[in-house]
N, C-alpha and C positions, 0 to 999 in steps of 0.2 A: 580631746584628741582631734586635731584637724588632721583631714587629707596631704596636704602639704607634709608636715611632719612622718607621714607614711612611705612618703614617697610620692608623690600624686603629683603630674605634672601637666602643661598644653599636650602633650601629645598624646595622654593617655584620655583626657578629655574629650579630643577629637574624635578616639576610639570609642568613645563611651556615648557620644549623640542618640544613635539607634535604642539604645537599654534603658537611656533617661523619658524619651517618648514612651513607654512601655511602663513608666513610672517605675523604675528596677534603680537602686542606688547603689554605688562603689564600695566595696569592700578589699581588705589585701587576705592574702592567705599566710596565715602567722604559723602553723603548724598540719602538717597530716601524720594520721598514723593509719594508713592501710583507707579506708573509707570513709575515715572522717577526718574532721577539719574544725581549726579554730580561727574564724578569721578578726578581724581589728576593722571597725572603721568609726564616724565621727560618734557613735553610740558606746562605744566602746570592744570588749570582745567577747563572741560569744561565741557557740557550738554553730555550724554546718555541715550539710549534708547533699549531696547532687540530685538537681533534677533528674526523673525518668531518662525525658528525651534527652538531656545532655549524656546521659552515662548509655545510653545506645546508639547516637549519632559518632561517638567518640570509634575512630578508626584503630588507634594504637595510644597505649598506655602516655605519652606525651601529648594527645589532644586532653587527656582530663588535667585538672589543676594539678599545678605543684609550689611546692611553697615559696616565695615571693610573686606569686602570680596577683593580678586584680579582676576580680570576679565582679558579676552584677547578682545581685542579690534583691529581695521585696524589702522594704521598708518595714519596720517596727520591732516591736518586739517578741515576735515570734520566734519556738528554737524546738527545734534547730533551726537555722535558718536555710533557705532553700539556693542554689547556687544554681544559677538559669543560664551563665556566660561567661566565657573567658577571652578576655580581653587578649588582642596581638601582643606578644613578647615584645620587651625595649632589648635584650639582651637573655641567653639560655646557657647552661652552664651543663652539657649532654654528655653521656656515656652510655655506651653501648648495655641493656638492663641485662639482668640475670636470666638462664632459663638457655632453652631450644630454640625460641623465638628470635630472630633478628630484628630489634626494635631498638627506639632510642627512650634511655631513663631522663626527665629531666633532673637534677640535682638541685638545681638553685635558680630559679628566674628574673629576669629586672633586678638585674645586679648592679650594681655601676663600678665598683671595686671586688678583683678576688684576690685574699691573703691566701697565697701555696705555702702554706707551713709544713719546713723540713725542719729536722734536727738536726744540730751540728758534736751529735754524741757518738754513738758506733752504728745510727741507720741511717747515715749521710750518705746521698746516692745522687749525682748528679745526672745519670742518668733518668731518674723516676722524675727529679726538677722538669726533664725538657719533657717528657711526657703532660705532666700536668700544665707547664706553657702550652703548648699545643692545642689540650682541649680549650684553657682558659682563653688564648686571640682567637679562636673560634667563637667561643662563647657571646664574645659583642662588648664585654668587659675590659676593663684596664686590671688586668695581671700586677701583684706586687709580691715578691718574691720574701719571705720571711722565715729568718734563718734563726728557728729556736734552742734554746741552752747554747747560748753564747760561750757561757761559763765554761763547758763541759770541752769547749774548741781546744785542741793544741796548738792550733795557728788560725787565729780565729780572722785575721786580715788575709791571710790566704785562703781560705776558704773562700772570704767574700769576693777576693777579685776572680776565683774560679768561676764563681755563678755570676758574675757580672758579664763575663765572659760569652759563658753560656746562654744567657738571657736579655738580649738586646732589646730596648725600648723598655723592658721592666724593671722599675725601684728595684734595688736588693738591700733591705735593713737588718741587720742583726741585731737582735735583741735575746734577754733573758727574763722571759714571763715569769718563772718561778719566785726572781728574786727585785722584777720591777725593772731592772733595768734595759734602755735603750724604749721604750715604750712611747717616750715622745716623740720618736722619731715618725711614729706611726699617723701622727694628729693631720696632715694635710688630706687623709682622705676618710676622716673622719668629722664628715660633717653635719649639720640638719639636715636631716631629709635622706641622708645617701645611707644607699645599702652596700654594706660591705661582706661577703659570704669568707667564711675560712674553712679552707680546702687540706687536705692533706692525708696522710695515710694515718696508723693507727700507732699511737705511742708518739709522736709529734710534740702534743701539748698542746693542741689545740684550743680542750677545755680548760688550761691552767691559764692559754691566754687570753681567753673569754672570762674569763674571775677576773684576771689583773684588769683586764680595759672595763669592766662594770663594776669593780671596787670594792667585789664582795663574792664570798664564792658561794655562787648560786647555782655550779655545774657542776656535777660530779665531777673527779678526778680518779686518775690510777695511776697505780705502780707501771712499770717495763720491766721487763728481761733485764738480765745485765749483762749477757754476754752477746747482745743483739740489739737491744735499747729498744725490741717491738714490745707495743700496748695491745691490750681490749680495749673493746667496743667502749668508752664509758658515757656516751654522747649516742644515746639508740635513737632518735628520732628528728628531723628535721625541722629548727624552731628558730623565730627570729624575735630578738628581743633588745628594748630601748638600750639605748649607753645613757650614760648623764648626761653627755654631750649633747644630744639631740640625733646621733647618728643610731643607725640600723644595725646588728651586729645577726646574722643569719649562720648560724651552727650548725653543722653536720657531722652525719658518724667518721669513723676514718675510713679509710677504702684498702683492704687488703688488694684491689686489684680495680686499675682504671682502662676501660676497653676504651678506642677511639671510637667516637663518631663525628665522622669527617669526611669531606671529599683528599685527593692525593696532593691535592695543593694546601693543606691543612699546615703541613710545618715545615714548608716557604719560612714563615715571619721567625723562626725558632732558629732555623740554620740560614741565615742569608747569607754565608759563605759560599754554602752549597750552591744558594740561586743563584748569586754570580758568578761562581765560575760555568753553571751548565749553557752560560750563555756564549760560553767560547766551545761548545762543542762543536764535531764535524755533523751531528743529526738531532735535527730539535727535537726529536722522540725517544731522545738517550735514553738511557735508563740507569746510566752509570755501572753496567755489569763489567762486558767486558768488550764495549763497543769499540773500534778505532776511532780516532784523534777524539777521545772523551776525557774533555779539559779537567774532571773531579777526578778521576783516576788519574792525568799524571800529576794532580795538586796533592794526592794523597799518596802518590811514590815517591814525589822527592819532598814530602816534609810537610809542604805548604799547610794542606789541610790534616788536623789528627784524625788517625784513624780511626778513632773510638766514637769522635763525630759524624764520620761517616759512616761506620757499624749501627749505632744509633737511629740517622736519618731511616737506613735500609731497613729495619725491624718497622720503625712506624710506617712509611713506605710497603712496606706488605701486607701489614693490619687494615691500611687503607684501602691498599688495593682489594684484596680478601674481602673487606664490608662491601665494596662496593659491585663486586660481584655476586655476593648474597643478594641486595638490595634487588639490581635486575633481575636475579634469578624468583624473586618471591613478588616482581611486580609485573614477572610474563606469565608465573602463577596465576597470579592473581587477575590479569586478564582473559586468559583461556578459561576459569570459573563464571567470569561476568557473562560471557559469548556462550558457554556451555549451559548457561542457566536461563539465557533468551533464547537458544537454538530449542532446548526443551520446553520452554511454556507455546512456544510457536507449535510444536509437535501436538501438547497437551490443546492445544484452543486455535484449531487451524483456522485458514480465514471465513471459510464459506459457515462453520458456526457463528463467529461473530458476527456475520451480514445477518444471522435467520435471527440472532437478537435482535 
């Protein structure tokens, strides 16, 4: 098992200079489950587990590993093995995580390819589609759009010019994992070395299309609903595993729910109808409500733009805004704690004590 074949490139090398003097060797991160870790490297795979001070230095649940990360680990054959580093992201694949906390989860990292697997059965949503663009051009990734149970389409060439439509600069392939077909279509980004992560909500098929592209079914699978076409969970944990090809196939659970993390300029790349026409506004800080001479608003009275895309844009557009309101609000927290916690040690250890030391 070479580096290369993992993913391992010049840029990750350059990151790696500092860890290598340190005598600490590259590893990837092939799966977590909560604190632990399997990672891969030229030894093969074995168990990991985080250093002390890595797992107390870590500011927010995205400073620790997540899996496609490249960690710096000790040499040999020690296990678990000890994980001392994480290397700068090439690419991040974030949603906002569960809980009270405002924080970002990563999903998938050093990606270079994300398959959005929708279904084209009764949970075809082209709505949830531009959602998941959104996070994936953020991401750092090349977005491809994959449009599963072909079979199952009533108009399965209408479908695809709809999301072709909707999804500018992204492939859109339909294909049917269950039954093999359209599969080839998938082979240009399926190459040595490159990671390709698949994205989607639950009941998709995602893991029927991770069987078909490994040739053998080595993932669970499940039933759906039939009057909804939604699955379980059958994919509980985040793992990345060889194709024959030599390509990276990185599996995750579905997502009953993808929060953004993002700045408000996040789905620009998803609606660039929207960005050009805000450029014929009468005030660069529109906001497309209910401003005068606001070029989106008369593109969506007389026709020009649909309203369902601009319904849409306004929903992520306020998720946006919303996170990024939390974010200030938890980092003027956070600095009134920093000043609150040196105002008191200065109270605790006034000067004229330290001088009599």
């Amino acid at each position: 098992m070479s580096l290369p074949s993992l993913g391992w490139n010049a840029r990750f090398e350059e990151s790696f200079t500092e860890y290598r003097t340190r005598g600490l060797v590259p590893a990837r991160i092939a799966r977590e489950d909560r604190d632990r870790y399997m990672v891969l490297d030229e030894s093969g795979a074995r168990p990991a587990e985080l250093a002390g001070r890595l797992r107390h230095e870590a500011r927010t649940r995205a400073d620790l590993p997540a899996v496609g990360d490249w960690v710096a680990v000790r040499p040999g054959a020690a296990s678990p093995a000890i994980i001392e580093g994480v290397l700068p992201r090439a690419s991040a694949f974030m949603r906002e995580g569960a809980g009270d906390t405002t924080e970002a989860q990563v999903v998938a990292a050093n990606v270079d390819t994300v398959f959005l697997v929708s279904g084209l059965d009764h949970d075809y949503n082209p709505r949830r589609i531009e959602r998941y663009l959104t996070v994936a051009w953020e991401s750092g990734a090349t977005p491809v759009v994959v449009l599963n149970k072909a079979d199952l389409a009533e108009d399965r060439d209408a479908r695809v010019a709809e999301v072709e439509a909707l999804a500018p600069g992204a492939a859109v392939v339909a294909v049917s994992a269950l039954a093999g077909d359209g599969l080839a279509a998938l082979a240009p980004w399926l190459l040595p070395g490159r990671t390709v992560a698949l994205l989607g909500s639950s009941g998709v098929g995602k893991s029927t299309l991770a069987n078909a592209l490994l040739g053998e079914q080595r993932l669970a699978t499940g039933a759906v609903r039939e009057d909804d076409s939604r699955g379980r969970h059958t994919t509980t944990h985040r793992e990345i595993v060889a194709l024959p090809g030599g390509a990276l196939l990185l599996d995750t659970p579905g997502m009953r729910e993808l929060k953004l993390w993002g700045d408000e300029d996040a789905a620009d790349g998803v609606f660039p109808e929207i960005a050009a026409l805000a450029e014929g506004c009468r005030f660069r800080d529109c906001r497309h409500e209910s401003e005068p001479g606001c070029a989106v608003l008369a593109a969506a009275e007389d026709g020009t733009l649909a309203p369902e895309r601009l319904a849409s844009w306004r929903k992520l557009q306020r998720e946006a805004h919303w996170l990024a309101t939390r974010l200030d609000a938890r980092a003027r927290a956070e600095e009134e704690a920093k000043w609150k916690a040196i105002h008191k040690s200065m109270r605790d250890h006034p000067k004229s004590k330290r001088w009599k030391q």
